[in-house]
C-alpha positions in Angstrom: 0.0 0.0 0.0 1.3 3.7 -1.4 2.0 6.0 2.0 2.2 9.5 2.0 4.1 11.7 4.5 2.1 13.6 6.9 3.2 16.6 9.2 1.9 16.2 12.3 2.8 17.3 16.3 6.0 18.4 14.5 6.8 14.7 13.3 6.8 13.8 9.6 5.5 10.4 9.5 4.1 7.8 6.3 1.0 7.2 6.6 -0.9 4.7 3.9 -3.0 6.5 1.7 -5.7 4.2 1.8 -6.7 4.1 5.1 -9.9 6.0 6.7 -9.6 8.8 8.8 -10.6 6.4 11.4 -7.6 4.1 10.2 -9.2 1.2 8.4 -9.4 0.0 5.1 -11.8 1.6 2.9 -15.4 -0.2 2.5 -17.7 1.5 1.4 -18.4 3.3 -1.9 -18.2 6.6 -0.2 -15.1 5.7 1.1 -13.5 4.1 -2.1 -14.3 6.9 -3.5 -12.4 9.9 -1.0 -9.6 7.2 -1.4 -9.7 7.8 -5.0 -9.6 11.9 -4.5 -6.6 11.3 -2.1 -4.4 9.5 -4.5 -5.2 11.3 -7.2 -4.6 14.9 -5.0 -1.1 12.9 -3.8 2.1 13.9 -5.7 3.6 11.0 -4.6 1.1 8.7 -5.6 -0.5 10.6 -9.2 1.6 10.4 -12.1 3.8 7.3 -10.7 1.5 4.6 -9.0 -1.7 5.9 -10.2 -2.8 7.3 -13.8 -3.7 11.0 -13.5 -7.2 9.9 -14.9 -7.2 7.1 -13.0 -7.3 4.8 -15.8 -4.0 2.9 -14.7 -2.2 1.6 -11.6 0.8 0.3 -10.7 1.4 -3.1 -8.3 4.8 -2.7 -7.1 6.2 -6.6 -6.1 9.6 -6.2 -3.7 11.0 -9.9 -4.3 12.9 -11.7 -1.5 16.8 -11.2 -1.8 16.7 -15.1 -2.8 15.2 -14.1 -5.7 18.4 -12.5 -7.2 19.5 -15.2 -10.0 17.6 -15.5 -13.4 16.1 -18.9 -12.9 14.2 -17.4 -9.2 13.0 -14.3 -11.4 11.7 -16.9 -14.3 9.8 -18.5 -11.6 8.9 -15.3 -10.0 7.3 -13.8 -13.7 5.3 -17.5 -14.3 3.8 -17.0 -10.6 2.5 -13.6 -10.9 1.4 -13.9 -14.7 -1.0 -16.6 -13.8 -1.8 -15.0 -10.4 -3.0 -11.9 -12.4 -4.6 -14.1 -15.4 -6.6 -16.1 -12.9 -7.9 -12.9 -11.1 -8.7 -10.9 -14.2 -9.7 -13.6 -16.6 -9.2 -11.2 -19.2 -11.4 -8.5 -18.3 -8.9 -5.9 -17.7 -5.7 -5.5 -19.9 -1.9 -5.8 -18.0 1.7 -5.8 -18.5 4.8 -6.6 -16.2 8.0 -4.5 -15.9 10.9 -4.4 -14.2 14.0 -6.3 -14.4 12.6 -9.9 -14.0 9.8 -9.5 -16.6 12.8 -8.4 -19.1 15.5 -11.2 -17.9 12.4 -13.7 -18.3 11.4 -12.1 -21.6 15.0 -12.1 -22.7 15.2 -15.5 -22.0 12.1 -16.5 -23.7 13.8 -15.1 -27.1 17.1 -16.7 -26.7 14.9 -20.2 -26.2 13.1 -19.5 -29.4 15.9 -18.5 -31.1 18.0 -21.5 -29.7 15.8 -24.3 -31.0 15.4 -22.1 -34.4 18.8 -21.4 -35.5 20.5 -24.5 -34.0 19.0 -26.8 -36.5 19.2 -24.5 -39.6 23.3 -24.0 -38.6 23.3 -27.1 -38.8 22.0 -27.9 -42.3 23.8 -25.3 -43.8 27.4 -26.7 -41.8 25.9 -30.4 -43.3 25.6 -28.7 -47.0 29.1 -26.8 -46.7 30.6 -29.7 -45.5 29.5 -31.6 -48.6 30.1 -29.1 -51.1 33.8 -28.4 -49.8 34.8 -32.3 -49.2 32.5 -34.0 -52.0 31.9 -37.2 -49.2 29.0 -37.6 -46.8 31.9 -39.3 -44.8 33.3 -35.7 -44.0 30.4 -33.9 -44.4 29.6 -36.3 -41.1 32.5 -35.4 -39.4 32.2 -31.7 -38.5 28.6 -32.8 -37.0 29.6 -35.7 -35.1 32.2 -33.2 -33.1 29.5 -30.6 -32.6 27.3 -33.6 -31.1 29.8 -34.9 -28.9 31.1 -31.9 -27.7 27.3 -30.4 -27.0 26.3 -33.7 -25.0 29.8 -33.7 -22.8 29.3 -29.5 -22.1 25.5 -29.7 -21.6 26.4 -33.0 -19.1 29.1 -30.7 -17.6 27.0 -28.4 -16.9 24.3 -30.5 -15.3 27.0 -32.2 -12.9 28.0 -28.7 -11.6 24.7 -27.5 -10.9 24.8 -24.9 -13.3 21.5 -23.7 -15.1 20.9 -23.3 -18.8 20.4 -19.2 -19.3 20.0 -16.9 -22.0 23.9 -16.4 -21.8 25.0 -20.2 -21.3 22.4 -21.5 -24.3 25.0 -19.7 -26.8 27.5 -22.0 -25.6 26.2 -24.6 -28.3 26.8 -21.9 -31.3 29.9 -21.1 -29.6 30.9 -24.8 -29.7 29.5 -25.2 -33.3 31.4 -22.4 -34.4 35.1 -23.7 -33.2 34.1 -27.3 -34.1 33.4 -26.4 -37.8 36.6 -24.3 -37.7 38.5 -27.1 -36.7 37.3 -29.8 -38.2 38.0 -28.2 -41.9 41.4 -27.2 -40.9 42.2 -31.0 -39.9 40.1 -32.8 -42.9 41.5 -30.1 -45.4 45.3 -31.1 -43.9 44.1 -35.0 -43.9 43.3 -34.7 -47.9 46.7 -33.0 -48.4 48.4 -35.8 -47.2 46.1 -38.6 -48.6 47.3 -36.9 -52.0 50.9 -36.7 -51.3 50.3 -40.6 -51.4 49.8 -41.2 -47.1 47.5 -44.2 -46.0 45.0 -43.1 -43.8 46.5 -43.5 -40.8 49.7 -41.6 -41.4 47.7 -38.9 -42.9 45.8 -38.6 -39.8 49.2 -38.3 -37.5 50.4 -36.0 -39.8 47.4 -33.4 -39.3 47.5 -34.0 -36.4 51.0 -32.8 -35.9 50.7 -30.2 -37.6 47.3 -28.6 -36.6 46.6 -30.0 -33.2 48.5 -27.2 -31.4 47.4 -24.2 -33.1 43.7 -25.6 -33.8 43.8 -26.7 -29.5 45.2 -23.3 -28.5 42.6 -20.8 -30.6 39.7 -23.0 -29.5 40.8 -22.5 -25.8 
Protein backbone atom coordinates (compact mmCIF):
# COMPACT_ATOMS: atom_id res chain seq x y z
CA UNK A 1 0.00 0.00 0.00
CA UNK A 2 1.31 3.74 -1.44
CA UNK A 3 1.98 5.99 2.01
CA UNK A 4 2.20 9.49 1.95
CA UNK A 5 4.10 11.70 4.51
CA UNK A 6 2.11 13.57 6.92
CA UNK A 7 3.21 16.59 9.18
CA UNK A 8 1.90 16.19 12.32
CA UNK A 9 2.82 17.25 16.33
CA UNK A 10 5.99 18.40 14.50
CA UNK A 11 6.81 14.69 13.34
CA UNK A 12 6.78 13.78 9.57
CA UNK A 13 5.53 10.42 9.45
CA UNK A 14 4.15 7.81 6.28
CA UNK A 15 0.97 7.24 6.59
CA UNK A 16 -0.85 4.71 3.89
CA UNK A 17 -3.03 6.54 1.70
CA UNK A 18 -5.67 4.24 1.78
CA UNK A 19 -6.69 4.10 5.08
CA UNK A 20 -9.88 5.97 6.70
CA UNK A 21 -9.59 8.83 8.76
CA UNK A 22 -10.62 6.45 11.43
CA UNK A 23 -7.56 4.07 10.20
CA UNK A 24 -9.24 1.21 8.45
CA UNK A 25 -9.39 -0.01 5.09
CA UNK A 26 -11.83 1.58 2.92
CA UNK A 27 -15.43 -0.22 2.53
CA UNK A 28 -17.66 1.48 1.37
CA UNK A 29 -18.38 3.32 -1.86
CA UNK A 30 -18.23 6.58 -0.15
CA UNK A 31 -15.08 5.66 1.07
CA UNK A 32 -13.54 4.12 -2.11
CA UNK A 33 -14.33 6.86 -3.54
CA UNK A 34 -12.41 9.93 -0.99
CA UNK A 35 -9.65 7.17 -1.38
CA UNK A 36 -9.66 7.81 -4.99
CA UNK A 37 -9.62 11.91 -4.54
CA UNK A 38 -6.62 11.25 -2.05
CA UNK A 39 -4.38 9.54 -4.46
CA UNK A 40 -5.23 11.28 -7.23
CA UNK A 41 -4.63 14.91 -5.02
CA UNK A 42 -1.14 12.85 -3.76
CA UNK A 43 2.06 13.91 -5.69
CA UNK A 44 3.56 10.98 -4.62
CA UNK A 45 1.15 8.66 -5.63
CA UNK A 46 -0.47 10.63 -9.16
CA UNK A 47 1.56 10.44 -12.10
CA UNK A 48 3.83 7.30 -10.72
CA UNK A 49 1.50 4.63 -8.98
CA UNK A 50 -1.73 5.88 -10.21
CA UNK A 51 -2.76 7.27 -13.76
CA UNK A 52 -3.66 10.98 -13.45
CA UNK A 53 -7.25 9.93 -14.92
CA UNK A 54 -7.23 7.12 -13.01
CA UNK A 55 -7.32 4.76 -15.84
CA UNK A 56 -4.03 2.92 -14.67
CA UNK A 57 -2.25 1.61 -11.57
CA UNK A 58 0.85 0.27 -10.70
CA UNK A 59 1.35 -3.08 -8.32
CA UNK A 60 4.82 -2.74 -7.11
CA UNK A 61 6.20 -6.56 -6.06
CA UNK A 62 9.56 -6.16 -3.71
CA UNK A 63 11.01 -9.94 -4.31
CA UNK A 64 12.85 -11.66 -1.52
CA UNK A 65 16.76 -11.18 -1.79
CA UNK A 66 16.73 -15.06 -2.81
CA UNK A 67 15.20 -14.06 -5.69
CA UNK A 68 18.35 -12.46 -7.16
CA UNK A 69 19.49 -15.15 -10.02
CA UNK A 70 17.58 -15.53 -13.39
CA UNK A 71 16.06 -18.91 -12.85
CA UNK A 72 14.23 -17.43 -9.21
CA UNK A 73 13.04 -14.26 -11.37
CA UNK A 74 11.70 -16.86 -14.27
CA UNK A 75 9.76 -18.46 -11.65
CA UNK A 76 8.91 -15.31 -9.97
CA UNK A 77 7.31 -13.78 -13.66
CA UNK A 78 5.26 -17.50 -14.25
CA UNK A 79 3.83 -17.04 -10.57
CA UNK A 80 2.52 -13.55 -10.90
CA UNK A 81 1.39 -13.92 -14.67
CA UNK A 82 -0.95 -16.58 -13.75
CA UNK A 83 -1.78 -15.04 -10.41
CA UNK A 84 -3.00 -11.92 -12.40
CA UNK A 85 -4.59 -14.15 -15.43
CA UNK A 86 -6.59 -16.12 -12.94
CA UNK A 87 -7.95 -12.93 -11.14
CA UNK A 88 -8.68 -10.88 -14.22
CA UNK A 89 -9.72 -13.63 -16.59
CA UNK A 90 -9.21 -11.25 -19.17
CA UNK A 91 -11.36 -8.47 -18.29
CA UNK A 92 -8.87 -5.95 -17.66
CA UNK A 93 -5.70 -5.53 -19.90
CA UNK A 94 -1.95 -5.77 -18.02
CA UNK A 95 1.72 -5.79 -18.53
CA UNK A 96 4.81 -6.61 -16.17
CA UNK A 97 7.99 -4.54 -15.93
CA UNK A 98 10.88 -4.45 -14.24
CA UNK A 99 14.01 -6.31 -14.39
CA UNK A 100 12.60 -9.94 -13.97
CA UNK A 101 9.85 -9.47 -16.60
CA UNK A 102 12.84 -8.39 -19.09
CA UNK A 103 15.45 -11.25 -17.86
CA UNK A 104 12.41 -13.69 -18.28
CA UNK A 105 11.43 -12.14 -21.60
CA UNK A 106 15.02 -12.14 -22.65
CA UNK A 107 15.25 -15.51 -21.97
CA UNK A 108 12.06 -16.49 -23.72
CA UNK A 109 13.78 -15.08 -27.11
CA UNK A 110 17.07 -16.73 -26.66
CA UNK A 111 14.94 -20.18 -26.16
CA UNK A 112 13.06 -19.53 -29.42
CA UNK A 113 15.87 -18.46 -31.12
CA UNK A 114 18.03 -21.54 -29.74
CA UNK A 115 15.75 -24.30 -31.02
CA UNK A 116 15.44 -22.13 -34.35
CA UNK A 117 18.85 -21.39 -35.53
CA UNK A 118 20.45 -24.50 -34.01
CA UNK A 119 19.03 -26.80 -36.54
CA UNK A 120 19.18 -24.48 -39.60
CA UNK A 121 23.32 -23.95 -38.60
CA UNK A 122 23.31 -27.13 -38.84
CA UNK A 123 21.96 -27.87 -42.30
CA UNK A 124 23.80 -25.26 -43.84
CA UNK A 125 27.39 -26.71 -41.83
CA UNK A 126 25.91 -30.44 -43.34
CA UNK A 127 25.59 -28.73 -47.02
CA UNK A 128 29.06 -26.80 -46.72
CA UNK A 129 30.59 -29.69 -45.54
CA UNK A 130 29.46 -31.65 -48.63
CA UNK A 131 30.14 -29.09 -51.14
CA UNK A 132 33.83 -28.37 -49.78
CA UNK A 133 34.75 -32.33 -49.21
CA UNK A 134 32.48 -34.04 -51.99
CA UNK A 135 31.93 -37.24 -49.23
CA UNK A 136 29.00 -37.59 -46.77
CA UNK A 137 31.87 -39.29 -44.77
CA UNK A 138 33.35 -35.66 -44.00
CA UNK A 139 30.44 -33.91 -44.37
CA UNK A 140 29.61 -36.29 -41.12
CA UNK A 141 32.47 -35.43 -39.39
CA UNK A 142 32.16 -31.67 -38.51
CA UNK A 143 28.57 -32.79 -37.00
CA UNK A 144 29.63 -35.73 -35.12
CA UNK A 145 32.25 -33.23 -33.14
CA UNK A 146 29.50 -30.57 -32.62
CA UNK A 147 27.32 -33.60 -31.10
CA UNK A 148 29.76 -34.85 -28.90
CA UNK A 149 31.14 -31.89 -27.65
CA UNK A 150 27.35 -30.43 -27.04
CA UNK A 151 26.34 -33.72 -25.02
CA UNK A 152 29.84 -33.74 -22.85
CA UNK A 153 29.34 -29.47 -22.15
CA UNK A 154 25.55 -29.74 -21.62
CA UNK A 155 26.40 -32.99 -19.09
CA UNK A 156 29.10 -30.70 -17.60
CA UNK A 157 27.01 -28.39 -16.85
CA UNK A 158 24.33 -30.54 -15.33
CA UNK A 159 27.03 -32.16 -12.88
CA UNK A 160 27.96 -28.70 -11.63
CA UNK A 161 24.70 -27.54 -10.92
CA UNK A 162 24.79 -24.91 -13.34
CA UNK A 163 21.48 -23.74 -15.10
CA UNK A 164 20.94 -23.31 -18.85
CA UNK A 165 20.36 -19.16 -19.28
CA UNK A 166 20.03 -16.92 -22.00
CA UNK A 167 23.86 -16.44 -21.85
CA UNK A 168 25.02 -20.21 -21.33
CA UNK A 169 22.39 -21.46 -24.28
CA UNK A 170 25.03 -19.74 -26.80
CA UNK A 171 27.48 -22.03 -25.59
CA UNK A 172 26.20 -24.59 -28.32
CA UNK A 173 26.83 -21.93 -31.33
CA UNK A 174 29.89 -21.09 -29.60
CA UNK A 175 30.94 -24.85 -29.72
CA UNK A 176 29.53 -25.23 -33.25
CA UNK A 177 31.45 -22.43 -34.41
CA UNK A 178 35.14 -23.73 -33.24
CA UNK A 179 34.07 -27.35 -34.08
CA UNK A 180 33.41 -26.40 -37.82
CA UNK A 181 36.55 -24.32 -37.71
CA UNK A 182 38.53 -27.09 -36.74
CA UNK A 183 37.34 -29.77 -38.18
CA UNK A 184 37.96 -28.17 -41.88
CA UNK A 185 41.38 -27.23 -40.88
CA UNK A 186 42.25 -31.03 -39.86
CA UNK A 187 40.13 -32.79 -42.86
CA UNK A 188 41.48 -30.05 -45.39
CA UNK A 189 45.27 -31.13 -43.89
CA UNK A 190 44.15 -35.02 -43.92
CA UNK A 191 43.26 -34.72 -47.87
CA UNK A 192 46.65 -33.05 -48.38
CA UNK A 193 48.39 -35.78 -47.18
CA UNK A 194 46.11 -38.56 -48.59
CA UNK A 195 47.29 -36.94 -52.02
CA UNK A 196 50.86 -36.74 -51.27
CA UNK A 197 50.26 -40.58 -51.39
CA UNK A 198 49.79 -41.22 -47.08
CA UNK A 199 47.53 -44.19 -45.99
CA UNK A 200 44.95 -43.07 -43.77
CA UNK A 201 46.53 -43.50 -40.80
CA UNK A 202 49.70 -41.58 -41.37
CA UNK A 203 47.71 -38.91 -42.89
CA UNK A 204 45.75 -38.64 -39.77
CA UNK A 205 49.15 -38.34 -37.54
CA UNK A 206 50.42 -35.97 -39.84
CA UNK A 207 47.44 -33.41 -39.25
CA UNK A 208 47.46 -34.05 -36.39
CA UNK A 209 51.02 -32.82 -35.94
CA UNK A 210 50.74 -30.15 -37.56
CA UNK A 211 47.34 -28.62 -36.57
CA UNK A 212 46.57 -29.98 -33.22
CA UNK A 213 48.46 -27.21 -31.39
CA UNK A 214 47.36 -24.22 -33.12
CA UNK A 215 43.72 -25.62 -33.80
CA UNK A 216 43.80 -26.68 -29.51
CA UNK A 217 45.24 -23.25 -28.49
CA UNK A 218 42.62 -20.84 -30.62
CA UNK A 219 39.72 -22.98 -29.48
CA UNK A 220 40.79 -22.46 -25.85
Amino acid sequence: NAEVLVYQDGVLTGSPIALTSDGHWPETEQELDDYRERALGSRFVAGSLLATDASATSVVIMPSPQAVDVDREIELVDQVRTLVEKEVQGSVPYGLAGTPAINEAVFRAARSDFLLVTPIAALVVAVLSFMLFRSWLATLVPLFVIGVTSIWVIGLMGLLGWKMTFLTSALILVIMVVGVADSVHILSAWQVERRHGHNPSDALQKSLYKLLPPCLFTSV
